[in-house]
C-alpha positions in Angstrom: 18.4 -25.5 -0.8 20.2 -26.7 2.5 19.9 -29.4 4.9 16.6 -29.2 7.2 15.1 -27.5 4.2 11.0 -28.3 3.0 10.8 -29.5 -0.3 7.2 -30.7 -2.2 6.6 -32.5 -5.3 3.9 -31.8 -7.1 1.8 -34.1 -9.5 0.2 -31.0 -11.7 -1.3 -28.6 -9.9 -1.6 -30.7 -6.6 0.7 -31.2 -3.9 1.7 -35.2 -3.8 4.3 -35.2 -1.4 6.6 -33.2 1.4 9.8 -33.9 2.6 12.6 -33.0 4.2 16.6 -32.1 2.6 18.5 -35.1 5.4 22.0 -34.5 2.7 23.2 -32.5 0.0 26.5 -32.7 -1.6 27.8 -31.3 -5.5 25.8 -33.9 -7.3 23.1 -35.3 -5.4 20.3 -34.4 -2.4 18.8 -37.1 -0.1 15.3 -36.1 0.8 12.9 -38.1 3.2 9.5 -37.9 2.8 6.4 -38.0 4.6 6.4 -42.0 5.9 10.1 -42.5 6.3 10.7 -43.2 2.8 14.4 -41.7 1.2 15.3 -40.6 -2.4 18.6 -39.5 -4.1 17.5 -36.9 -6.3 20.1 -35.4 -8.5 21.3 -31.7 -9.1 19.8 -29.8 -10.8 16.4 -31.9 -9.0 14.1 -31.8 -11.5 10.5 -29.5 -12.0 8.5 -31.3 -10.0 10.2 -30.7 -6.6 10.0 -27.6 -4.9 12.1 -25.8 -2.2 9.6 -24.3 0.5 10.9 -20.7 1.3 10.0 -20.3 5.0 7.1 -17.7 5.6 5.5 -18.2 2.4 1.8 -20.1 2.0 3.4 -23.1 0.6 5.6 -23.8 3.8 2.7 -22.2 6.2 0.8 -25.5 4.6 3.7 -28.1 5.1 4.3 -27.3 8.8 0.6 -26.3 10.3 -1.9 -26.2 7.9 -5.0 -26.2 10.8 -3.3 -22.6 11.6 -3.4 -21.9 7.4 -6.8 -23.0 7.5 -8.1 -20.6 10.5 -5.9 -17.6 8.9 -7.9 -18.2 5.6 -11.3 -18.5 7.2 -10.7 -15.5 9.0 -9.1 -13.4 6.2 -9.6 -15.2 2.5 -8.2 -12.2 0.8 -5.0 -12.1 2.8 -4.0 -15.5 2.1 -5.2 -15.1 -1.7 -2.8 -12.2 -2.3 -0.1 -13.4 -0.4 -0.4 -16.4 -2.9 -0.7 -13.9 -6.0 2.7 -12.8 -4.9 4.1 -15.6 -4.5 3.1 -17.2 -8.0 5.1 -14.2 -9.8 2.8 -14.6 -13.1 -0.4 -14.4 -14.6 -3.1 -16.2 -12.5 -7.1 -16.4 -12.4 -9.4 -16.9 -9.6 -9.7 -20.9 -10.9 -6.3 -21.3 -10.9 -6.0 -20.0 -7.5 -8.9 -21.9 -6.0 -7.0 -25.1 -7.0 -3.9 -24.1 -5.7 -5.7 -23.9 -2.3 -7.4 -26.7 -2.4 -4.6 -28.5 -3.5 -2.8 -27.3 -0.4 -5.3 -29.3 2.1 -7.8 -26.1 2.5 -11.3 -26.1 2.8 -12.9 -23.8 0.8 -16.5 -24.2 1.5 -17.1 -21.1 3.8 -16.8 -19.0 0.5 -17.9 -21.4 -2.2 -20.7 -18.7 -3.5 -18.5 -15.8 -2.6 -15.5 -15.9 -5.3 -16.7 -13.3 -7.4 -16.8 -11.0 -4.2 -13.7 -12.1 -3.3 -12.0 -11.6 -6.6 -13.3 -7.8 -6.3 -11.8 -7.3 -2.9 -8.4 -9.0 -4.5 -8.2 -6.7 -7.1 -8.5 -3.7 -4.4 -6.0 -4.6 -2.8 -2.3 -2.2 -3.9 0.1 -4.7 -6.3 -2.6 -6.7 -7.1 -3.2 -5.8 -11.0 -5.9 -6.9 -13.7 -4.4 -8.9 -16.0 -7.1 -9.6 -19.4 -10.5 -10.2 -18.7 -9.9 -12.8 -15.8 -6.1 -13.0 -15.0 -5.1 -11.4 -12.4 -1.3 -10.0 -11.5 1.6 -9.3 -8.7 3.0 -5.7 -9.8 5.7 -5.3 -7.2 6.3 -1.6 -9.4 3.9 0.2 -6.8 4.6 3.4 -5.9 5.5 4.2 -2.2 1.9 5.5 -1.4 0.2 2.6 -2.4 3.1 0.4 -0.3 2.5 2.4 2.9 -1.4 2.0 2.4 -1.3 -1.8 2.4 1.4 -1.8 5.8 -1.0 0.2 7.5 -3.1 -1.4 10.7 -7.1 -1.4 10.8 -7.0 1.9 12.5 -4.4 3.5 11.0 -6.0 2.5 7.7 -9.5 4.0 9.8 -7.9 7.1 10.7 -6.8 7.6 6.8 -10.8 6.7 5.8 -12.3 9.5 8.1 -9.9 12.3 7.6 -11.1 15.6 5.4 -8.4 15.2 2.6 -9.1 13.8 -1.0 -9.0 10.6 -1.8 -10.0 8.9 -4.8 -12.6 6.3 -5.3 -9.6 3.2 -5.6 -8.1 4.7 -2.4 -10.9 4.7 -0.8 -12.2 1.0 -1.5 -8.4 0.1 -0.4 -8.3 1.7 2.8 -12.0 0.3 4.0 -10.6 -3.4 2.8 -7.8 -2.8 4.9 -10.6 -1.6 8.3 -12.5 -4.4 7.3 -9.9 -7.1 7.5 -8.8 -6.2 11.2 -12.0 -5.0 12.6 -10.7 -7.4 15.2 -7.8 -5.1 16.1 -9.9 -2.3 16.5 -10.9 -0.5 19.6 -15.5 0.0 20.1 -15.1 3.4 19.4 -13.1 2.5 16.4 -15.6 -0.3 15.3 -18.2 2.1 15.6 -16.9 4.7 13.8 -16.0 2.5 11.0 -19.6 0.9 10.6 -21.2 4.6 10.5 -18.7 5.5 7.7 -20.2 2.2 5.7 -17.3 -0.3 6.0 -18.8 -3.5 6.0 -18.6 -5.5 9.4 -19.1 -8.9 8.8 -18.2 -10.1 12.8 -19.0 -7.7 15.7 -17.8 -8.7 19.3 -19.8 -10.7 21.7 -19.0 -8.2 24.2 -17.3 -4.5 23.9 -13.5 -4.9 25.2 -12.7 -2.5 27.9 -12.9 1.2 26.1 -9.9 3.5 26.4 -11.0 6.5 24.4 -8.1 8.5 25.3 -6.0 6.5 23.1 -8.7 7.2 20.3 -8.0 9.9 17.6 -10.6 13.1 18.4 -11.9 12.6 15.1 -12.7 8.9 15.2 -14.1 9.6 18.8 -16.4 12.6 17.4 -17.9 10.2 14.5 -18.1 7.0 16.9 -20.2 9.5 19.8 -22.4 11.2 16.8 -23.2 7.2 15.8 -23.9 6.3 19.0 -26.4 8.8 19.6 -27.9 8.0 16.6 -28.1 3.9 16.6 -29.5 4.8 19.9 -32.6 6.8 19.3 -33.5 4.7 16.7 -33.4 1.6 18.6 -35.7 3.7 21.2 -38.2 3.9 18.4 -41.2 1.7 17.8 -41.7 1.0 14.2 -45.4 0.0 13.9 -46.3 -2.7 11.8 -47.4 -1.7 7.8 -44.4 1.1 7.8 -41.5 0.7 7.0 -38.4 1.2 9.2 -36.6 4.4 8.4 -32.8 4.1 7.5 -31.2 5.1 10.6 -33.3 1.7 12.2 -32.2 -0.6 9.3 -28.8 0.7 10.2 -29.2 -0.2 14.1 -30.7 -3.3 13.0 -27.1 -4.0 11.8 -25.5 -3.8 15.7 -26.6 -7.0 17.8 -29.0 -5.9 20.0 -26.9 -7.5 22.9 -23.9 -4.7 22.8 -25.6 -1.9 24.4 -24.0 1.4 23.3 -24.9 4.6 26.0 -22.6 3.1 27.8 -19.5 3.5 26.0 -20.5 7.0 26.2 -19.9 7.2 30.1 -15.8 6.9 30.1 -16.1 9.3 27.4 -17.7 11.8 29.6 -15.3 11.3 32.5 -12.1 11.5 30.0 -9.9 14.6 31.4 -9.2 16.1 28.0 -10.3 18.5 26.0 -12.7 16.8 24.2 -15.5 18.4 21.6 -16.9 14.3 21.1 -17.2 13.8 25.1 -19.0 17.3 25.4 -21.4 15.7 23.2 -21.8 12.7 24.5 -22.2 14.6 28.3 -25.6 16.5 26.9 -27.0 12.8 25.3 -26.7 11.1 28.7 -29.1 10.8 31.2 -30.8 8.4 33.8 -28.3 6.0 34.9 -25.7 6.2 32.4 -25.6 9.5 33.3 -24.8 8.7 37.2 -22.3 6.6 36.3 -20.3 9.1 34.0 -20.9 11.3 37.4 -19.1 8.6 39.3 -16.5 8.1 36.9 -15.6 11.8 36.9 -15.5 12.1 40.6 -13.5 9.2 41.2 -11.2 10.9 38.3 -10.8 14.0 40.6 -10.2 11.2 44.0 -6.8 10.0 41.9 -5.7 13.7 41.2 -5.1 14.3 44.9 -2.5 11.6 45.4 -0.1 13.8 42.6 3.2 14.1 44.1 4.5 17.8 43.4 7.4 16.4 41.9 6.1 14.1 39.4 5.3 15.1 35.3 1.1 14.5 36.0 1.2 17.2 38.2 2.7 20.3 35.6 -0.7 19.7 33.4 -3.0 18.4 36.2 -4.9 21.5 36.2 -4.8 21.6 32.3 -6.2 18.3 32.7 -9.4 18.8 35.7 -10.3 22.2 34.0 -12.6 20.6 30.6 -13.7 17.9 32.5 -15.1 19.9 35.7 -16.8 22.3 33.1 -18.1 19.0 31.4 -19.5 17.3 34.9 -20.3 20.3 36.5 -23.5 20.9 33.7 -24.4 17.1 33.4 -24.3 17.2 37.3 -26.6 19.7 37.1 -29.1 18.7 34.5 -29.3 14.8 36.8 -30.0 16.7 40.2 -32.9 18.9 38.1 -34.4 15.5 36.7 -35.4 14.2 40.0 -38.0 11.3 39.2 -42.0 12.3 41.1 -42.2 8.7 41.9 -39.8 5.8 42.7 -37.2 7.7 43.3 -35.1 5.5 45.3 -32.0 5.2 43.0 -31.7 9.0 42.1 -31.6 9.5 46.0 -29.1 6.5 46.3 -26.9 8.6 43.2 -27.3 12.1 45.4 -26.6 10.4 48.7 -23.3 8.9 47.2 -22.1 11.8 45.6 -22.8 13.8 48.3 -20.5 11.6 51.3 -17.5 11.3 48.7 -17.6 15.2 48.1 -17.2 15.3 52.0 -15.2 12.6 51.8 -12.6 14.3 49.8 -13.3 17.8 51.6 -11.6 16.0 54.6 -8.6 14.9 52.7 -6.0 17.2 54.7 -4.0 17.6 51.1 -7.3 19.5 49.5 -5.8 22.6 50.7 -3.2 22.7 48.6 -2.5 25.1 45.9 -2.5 22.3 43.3 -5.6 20.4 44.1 -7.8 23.7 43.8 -10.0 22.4 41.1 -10.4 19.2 43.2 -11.7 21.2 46.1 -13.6 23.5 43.6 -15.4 20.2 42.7 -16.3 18.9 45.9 -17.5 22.3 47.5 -19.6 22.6 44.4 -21.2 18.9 44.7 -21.0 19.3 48.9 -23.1 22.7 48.3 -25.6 21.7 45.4 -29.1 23.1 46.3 -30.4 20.2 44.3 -29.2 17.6 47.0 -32.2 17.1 49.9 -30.2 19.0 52.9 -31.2 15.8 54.9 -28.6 14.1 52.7 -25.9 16.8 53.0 -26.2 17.1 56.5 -25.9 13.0 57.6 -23.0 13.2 54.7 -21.3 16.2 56.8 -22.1 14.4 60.3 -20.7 11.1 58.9 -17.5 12.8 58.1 -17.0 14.9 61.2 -17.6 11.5 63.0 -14.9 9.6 61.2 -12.4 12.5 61.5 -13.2 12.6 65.7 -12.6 8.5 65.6 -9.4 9.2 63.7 -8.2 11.9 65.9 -9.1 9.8 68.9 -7.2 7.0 67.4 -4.4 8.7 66.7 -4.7 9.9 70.3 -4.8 7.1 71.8 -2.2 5.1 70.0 0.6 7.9 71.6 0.8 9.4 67.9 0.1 12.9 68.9 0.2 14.9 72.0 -3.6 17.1 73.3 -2.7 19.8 71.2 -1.9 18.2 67.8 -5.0 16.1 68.4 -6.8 19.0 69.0 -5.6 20.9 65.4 -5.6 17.9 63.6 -9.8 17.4 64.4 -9.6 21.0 63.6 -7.8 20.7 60.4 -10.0 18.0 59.0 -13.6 19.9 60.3 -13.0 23.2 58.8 -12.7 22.1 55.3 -15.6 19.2 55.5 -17.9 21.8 56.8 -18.1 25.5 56.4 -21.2 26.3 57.9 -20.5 23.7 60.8 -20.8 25.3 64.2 -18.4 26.1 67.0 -17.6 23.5 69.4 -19.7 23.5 72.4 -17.5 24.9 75.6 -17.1 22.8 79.0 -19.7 22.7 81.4 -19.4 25.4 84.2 -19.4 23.2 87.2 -16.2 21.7 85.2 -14.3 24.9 85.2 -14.8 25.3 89.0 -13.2 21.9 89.7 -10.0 23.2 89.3 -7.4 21.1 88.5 -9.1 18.3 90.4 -12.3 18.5 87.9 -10.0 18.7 84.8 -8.0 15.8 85.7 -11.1 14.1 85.8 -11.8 11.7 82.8 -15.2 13.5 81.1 -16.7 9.6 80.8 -16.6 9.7 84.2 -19.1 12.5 84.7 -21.5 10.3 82.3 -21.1 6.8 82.6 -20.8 6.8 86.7 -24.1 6.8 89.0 -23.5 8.1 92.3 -22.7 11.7 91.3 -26.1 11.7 90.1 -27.7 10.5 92.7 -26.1 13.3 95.4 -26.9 16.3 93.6 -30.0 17.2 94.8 -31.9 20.3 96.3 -29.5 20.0 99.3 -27.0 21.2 97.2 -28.5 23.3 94.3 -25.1 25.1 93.3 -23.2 22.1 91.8 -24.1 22.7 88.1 -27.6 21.8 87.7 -27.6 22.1 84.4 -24.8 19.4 83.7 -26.5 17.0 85.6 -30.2 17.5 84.4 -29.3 18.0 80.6 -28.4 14.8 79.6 -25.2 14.8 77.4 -25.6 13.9 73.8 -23.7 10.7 72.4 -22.7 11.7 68.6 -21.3 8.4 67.9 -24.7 6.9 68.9 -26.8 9.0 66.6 -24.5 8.0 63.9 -24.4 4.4 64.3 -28.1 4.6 64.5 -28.6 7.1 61.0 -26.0 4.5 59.7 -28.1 1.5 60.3 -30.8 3.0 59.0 -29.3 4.1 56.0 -28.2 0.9 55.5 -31.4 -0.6 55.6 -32.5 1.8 53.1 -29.6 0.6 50.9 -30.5 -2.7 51.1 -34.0 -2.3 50.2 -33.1 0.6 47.8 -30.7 -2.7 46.3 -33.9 -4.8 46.4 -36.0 -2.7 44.8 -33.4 -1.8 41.7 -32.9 -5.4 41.0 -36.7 -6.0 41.2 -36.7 -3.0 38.5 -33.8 -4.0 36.4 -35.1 -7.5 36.1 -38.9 -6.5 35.6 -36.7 -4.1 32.9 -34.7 -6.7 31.0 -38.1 -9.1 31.0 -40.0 -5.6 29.3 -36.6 -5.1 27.1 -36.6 -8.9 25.9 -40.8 -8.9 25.5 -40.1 -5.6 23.3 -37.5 -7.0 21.7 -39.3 -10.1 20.5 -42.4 -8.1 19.5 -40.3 -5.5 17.1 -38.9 -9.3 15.6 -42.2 -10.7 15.2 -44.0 -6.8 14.1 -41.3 -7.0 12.0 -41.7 -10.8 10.4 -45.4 -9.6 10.1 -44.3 -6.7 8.1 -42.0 -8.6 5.8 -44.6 -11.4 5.0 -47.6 -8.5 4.5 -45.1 -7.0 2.1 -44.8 -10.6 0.0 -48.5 -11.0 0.2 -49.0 -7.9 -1.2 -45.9 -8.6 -4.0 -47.4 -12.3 -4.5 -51.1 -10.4 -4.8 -49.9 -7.8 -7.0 -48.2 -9.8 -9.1 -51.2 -12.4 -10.2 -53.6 -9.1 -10.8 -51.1 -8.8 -13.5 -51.0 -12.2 -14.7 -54.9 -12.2 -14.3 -55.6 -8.9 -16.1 -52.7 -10.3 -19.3 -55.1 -13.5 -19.4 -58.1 -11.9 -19.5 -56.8 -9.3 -22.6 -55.3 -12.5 -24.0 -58.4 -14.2 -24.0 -60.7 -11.4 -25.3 -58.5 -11.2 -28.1 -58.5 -14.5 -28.5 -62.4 -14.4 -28.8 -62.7 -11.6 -30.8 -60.4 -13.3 -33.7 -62.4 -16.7 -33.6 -65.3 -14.5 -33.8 -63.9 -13.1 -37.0 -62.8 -16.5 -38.2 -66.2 -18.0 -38.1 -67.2 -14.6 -40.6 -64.5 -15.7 -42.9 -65.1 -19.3 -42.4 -68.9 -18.3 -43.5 -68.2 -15.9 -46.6 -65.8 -18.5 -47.5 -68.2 -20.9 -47.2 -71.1 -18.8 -49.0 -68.2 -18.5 -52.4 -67.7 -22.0 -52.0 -71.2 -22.6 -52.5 -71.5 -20.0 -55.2 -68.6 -21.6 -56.9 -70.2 -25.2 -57.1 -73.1 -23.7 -58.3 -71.4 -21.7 -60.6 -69.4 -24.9 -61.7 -72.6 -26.7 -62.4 -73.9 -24.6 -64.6 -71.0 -24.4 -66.1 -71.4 -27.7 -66.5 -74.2 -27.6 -68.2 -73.7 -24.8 -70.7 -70.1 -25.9 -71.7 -70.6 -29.5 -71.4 -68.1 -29.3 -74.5 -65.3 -27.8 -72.3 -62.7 -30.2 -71.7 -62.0 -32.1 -68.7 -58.7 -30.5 -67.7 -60.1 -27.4 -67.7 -62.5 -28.9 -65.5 -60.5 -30.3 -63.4 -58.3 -26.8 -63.1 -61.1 -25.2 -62.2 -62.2 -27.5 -59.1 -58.6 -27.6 -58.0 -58.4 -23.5 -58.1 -62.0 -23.9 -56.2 -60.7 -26.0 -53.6 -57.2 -23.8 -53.0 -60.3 -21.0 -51.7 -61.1 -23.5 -48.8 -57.7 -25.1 -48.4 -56.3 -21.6 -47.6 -59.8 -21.1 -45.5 -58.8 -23.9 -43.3 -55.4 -22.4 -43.0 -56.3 -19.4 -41.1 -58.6 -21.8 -38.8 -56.1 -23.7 -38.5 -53.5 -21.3 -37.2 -56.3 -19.9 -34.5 -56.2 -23.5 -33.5 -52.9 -23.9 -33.3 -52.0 -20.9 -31.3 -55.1 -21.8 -28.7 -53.9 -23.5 -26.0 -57.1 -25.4 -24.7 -57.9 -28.4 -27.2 -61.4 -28.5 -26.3 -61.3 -24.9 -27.1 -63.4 -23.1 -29.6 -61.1 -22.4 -32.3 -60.0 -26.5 -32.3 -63.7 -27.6 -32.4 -64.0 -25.0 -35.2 -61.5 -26.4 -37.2 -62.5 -30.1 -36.9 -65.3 -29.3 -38.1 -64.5 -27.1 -41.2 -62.3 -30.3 -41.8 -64.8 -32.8 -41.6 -66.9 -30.3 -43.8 -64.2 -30.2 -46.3 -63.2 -34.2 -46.4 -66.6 -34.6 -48.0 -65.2 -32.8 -50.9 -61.9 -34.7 -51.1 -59.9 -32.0 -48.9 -57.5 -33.8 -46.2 -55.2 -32.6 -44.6 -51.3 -33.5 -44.5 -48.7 -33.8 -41.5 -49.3 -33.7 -38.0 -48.2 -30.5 -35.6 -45.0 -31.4 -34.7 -44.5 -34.2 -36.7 -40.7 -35.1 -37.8 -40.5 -35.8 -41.1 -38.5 -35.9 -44.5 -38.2 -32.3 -46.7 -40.1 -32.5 -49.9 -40.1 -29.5 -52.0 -43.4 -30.2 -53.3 -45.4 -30.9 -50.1 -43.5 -28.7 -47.7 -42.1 -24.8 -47.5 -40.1 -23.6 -44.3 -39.4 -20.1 -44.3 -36.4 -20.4 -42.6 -34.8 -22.8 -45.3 -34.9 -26.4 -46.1 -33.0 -29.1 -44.2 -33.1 -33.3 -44.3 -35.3 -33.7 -41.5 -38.3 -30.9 -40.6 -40.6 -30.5 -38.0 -44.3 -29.6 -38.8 -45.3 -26.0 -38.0 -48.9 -26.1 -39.5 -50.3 -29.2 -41.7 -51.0 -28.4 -45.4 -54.1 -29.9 -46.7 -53.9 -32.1 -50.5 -57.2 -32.7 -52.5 -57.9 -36.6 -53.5 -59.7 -36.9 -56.6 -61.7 -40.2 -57.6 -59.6 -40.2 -60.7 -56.3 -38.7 -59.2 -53.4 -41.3 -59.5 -51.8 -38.9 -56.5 -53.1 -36.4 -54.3 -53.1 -32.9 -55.3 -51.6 -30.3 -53.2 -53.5 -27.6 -52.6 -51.8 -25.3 -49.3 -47.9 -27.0 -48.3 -47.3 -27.6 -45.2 -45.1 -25.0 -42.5 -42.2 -26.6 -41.4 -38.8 -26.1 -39.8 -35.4 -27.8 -39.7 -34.7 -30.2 -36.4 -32.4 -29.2 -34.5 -29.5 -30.9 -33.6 
């Protein structure tokens, strides 16, 4: 402890107060709390007050607990070990879950989630079962597990995906650690780590700006091989009544906002060797796979500017030779794909490719030694069959015009004498054009001027009138030709193919936005009708479940109730042949009567009460068939009424009420499951009540059980 140090006291678990150390001497320290209020404590201070060690939760809580709060809403488990560490004993998930709370947290984004936190807890390195419930900081662990938990999201990625061995404990470790940073990782890392079944509980609103050079080969392999895969089956129509096939329920996972072909496209272009972007190349087509096209080419546009000094340049051709192989068969297989109708952006794609191979033809530096899979590149795209000649040619005249108004330029600005002029045009034309012809020779009539005629300006010849207008019959041999051939103006013709290619621009513009909006209104329409085919499936699904289930429940009645039946049915038998005995009995009695009128009148009386135990256990069975009916009107009830009423005539009553709480008597009662002070009537026992019986007799006791308490 020191001065400017936090301190806490603590009322129980809970945090009452925080202050701060303002002196401290041998015997005493002055601490100010929260509200300006002082206190001499003295030394040693006592339990209750705490010295917060800076960097731990405690003090993170004291001095900015809204940043505490956001740390544990992003990452519970972080803050909940670094707490487990810090408590140096035994501990439970209760425990810990007041400590926070007691701190000022909320805890309510995962008040259902603690026993899924607890699990991710105990995968995390250090942290040790303790018992049943506790939970433990080993600081013991072994320099493997230590490096494990340093390691960042994609380092800990990198560990998940690579082909050694790992056990099941390691593995759960390193895909907590991927999990929480999926915001440090890179798309083709996030990817990656979703197809190898980390869970992602947050994905981006929109992909950060991919670099998969800086990617791992392996990570980039697994993240193209995903991509392909989420994307067919987000191509596919599930129709409604099937179910969606696992790669769909994976897709379903990926918001349908973060597109994924193209992350595929800086892939392609990446000048590396690369087995993950030679995949992606042969997935791509239609626009994505222009713009990996584009991408590559203005990849080879940046290798000209290479100094021959500088380090880019000693693997430059290391560099351009995978990619050129790459682009050079996806160029290909996009020429060959031309659409038959509506074909206004693939000829938009071949017209642009086609001016900035013959833009990079005239670079003067293509001639170099070093830049020879540049110009391998462009004289390959410059002479692909598959581009409409038309296009190649106004791409070549183009050039040749901008390399004339360059040389002119240069020309006229002093920069250059006639003769470097002339070799420069020359310099840039050759390479721009192969097949080009010749330059068309001076007129005749211009060669017989002499020095006069050379001197001449040529515009003159064109632009002025009067020369014209005397050469005619009079004078046949000045050059006819020159003057009734009309010389061609090249910057005229190219101005006017300009304009109108141009104009087909802008309406090739208008008609792609037209089609990408008429697009994204069929992509959100689709969309909505997979969600709702897919809301119709799930509730045909519970119909069926809900349907299913009462055929059961109607199919267990119906059994229940034929048995049902079939035992009153027997009942009434019994009740009958019962009945019949009973009757046989009296009958019996009276004669009995009648021939021993001498017997005495106990036995007489034994041998009614013997007669009447036959129907009092008769009305025992009816009355358990009543009993367990759960309709009172039912048949087995009205049954047993009756047999009752039948029997009352004979003295016969019944005793205690189903359900009835009563007193225990030995004599009227008998509970199988032993005898308490207060019972509950299970089935009524029935007692017979003589005319000359001080009490009744009991004939059947009463089923009862003790109350519980």
């Amino acid at each position: 402890m020191e001065i400017g140090s936090l301190v806490e006291q603590c009322d129980g678990g809970a945090v009452r107060r925080v202050g701060t150390v303002r002196a401290l001497d041998e015997k005493e320290v002055v601490v100010e709390w929260e509200g300006g209020e002082s206190e001499h404590l003295s030394l040693p201070v006592p339990e209750s007050v705490r010295t917060l060690v800076p960097g731990t939760i405690r003090h993170k809580a004291a001095t900015d607990l809204a940043a505490l709060q956001t740390e544990f809403e992003v990452n519970p488990v972080k803050v909940l070990t670094e707490l487990v560490r810090e408590t140096g004993e035994r501990t439970t998930m209760t425990a810990l879950r007041k400590q926070i709370e007691g701190l000022g947290i909320d805890t309510g984004g995962i008040a259902d989630q603690w026993g899924h936190t607890r699990r991710l807890l105990l995968a995390v390195p250090n942290v040790k079962r303790d018992g049943q419930n506790g939970l433990r900081w080993d600081g013991k662990g072994s320099k493997t597990t230590s490096s494990i938990r340093r390691r960042s999201a994609s380092e800990a990625l990198a560990a998940l995906v690579s082909s050694s061995r790992k056990t099941k404990d390691a593995k759960q470790s390193l895909s907590a650690a991927v999990s929480a940073g999926l915001e440090e990782l890179s798309p083709y890392e996030l990817l990656a780590a979703h197809a190898r079944d980390v869970p992602v509980t947050e994905w981006p609103r929109q992909w950060a700006k991919p670099h998969p050079e800086r990617v791992p080969e392996e990570i980039r392999l697994i993240a193209a091989e995903h991509i392909i895969d989420m994307s067919r089956a987000r191509s596919r129509i599930v129709l409604p009544g099937t179910e969606p096939s696992p790669p769909a329920l994976k897709a379903a996972e990926i918001p349908s906002h973060l597109e994924l072909l193209p992350l595929l496209v800086p892939l392609v272009a990446m000048p590396a060797v690369s087995f993950a972007a030679d995949k992606a190349a042969k997935a791509l087509s239609g626009e994505h796979a222009w713009n990996a096209l584009r991408t590559a080419m203005k990849c080879f546009e940046q290798a000209l500017p290479v100094s021959s000094g500088s380090e880019d340049l000693q693997d430059q051709e290391e560099r351009l030779t995978p990619l050129s192989t790459r682009v050079r068969g996806l160029l290909k297989t996009v020429l060959a794909k031309r659409p038959k109708e509506d074909d206004l952006q693939w000829l938009d794609f071949a017209e642009e490719m086609a001016f900035r191979a013959y833009a990079l033809l005239a670079d003067p530096r293509i001639q170099e030694q070093r830049n020879r899979l540049v110009r391998e590149w462009a004289q390959h795209v410059a002479g692909h069959p598959d581009i409409p000649a038309e296009l190649r040619e106004a791409a070549r005249t183009a050039q040749a015009a901008a390399a004339a108004e360059a040389a002119d330029a240069a020309k006229t600005d002093g920069t250059g004498g006639d003769e470097t002029a002339t070799e420069g045009r020359g310099t840039e034309a050759a390479p721009e054009a192969p097949t080009m012809p010749a330059e068309k020779p001076e007129p005749k009539g211009a060669e017989e001027g002499g020095e006069d005629a050379s001197a001449e300006p040529a515009s003159t010849a064109i632009t002025t009138d009067e020369p014209l207008q005397e050469v005619t019959d009079d004078d046949p041999n000045r050059a006819p030709e020159a003057v009734q051939e009309p010389k061609r103006d090249p910057q005229a013709e190219i101005e006017g193919l300009s304009r109108l290619l141009e104009e087909e621009r802008s309406n090739a513009e208008t008609a792609r936005a037209e089609f990408e909006r008429q697009l994204r209104d069929a992509s959100e329409a689709l969309a909505e009708t997979e969600a709702t085919a897919k809301r119709l499936r799930l509730r045909v699904a519970d119909e069926e479940k809900h349907r299913a289930e009462a055929e059961t429940r109607a199919r267990e009645a119906e059994t229940a109730a034929s048995s049902a039946r079939q035992g009153l049915e027997e009942a009434e038998q019994r009740v009958e042949a019962m009945s019949r005995q009973l009757r046989r009995r009296d009958d019996e009695l009276r004669q009995s009567r009648q021939t021993a009128r001498g017997a005495s009148q106990a036995q007489l009386r034994q041998a009614r009460i013997d007669t009447l135990r036959v129907l009092a256990a008769v009305l025992t069975e009816v009355a358990d068939q009543a009993i367990h009916e759960d309709d009172e009107t039912g048949p087995a009830n009205a049954l047993y009424r009756r047999a009752l009423a039948r029997a009352a005539a004979a003295g016969v009553l019944d005793m205690g009420v189903l359900g009835e709480e009563t007193d225990y008597d030995p004599v009227r009662h008998r509970a199988p499951g032993g005898p308490a002070a207060r019972v509950v009537v299970e089935r009524p026992g029935f007692v017979w009540q003589g005319p000359r019986e001080p009490e009744p007799v009991v004939l059947e006791q009463a089923v009862v059980r003790g109350v519980e308490q």
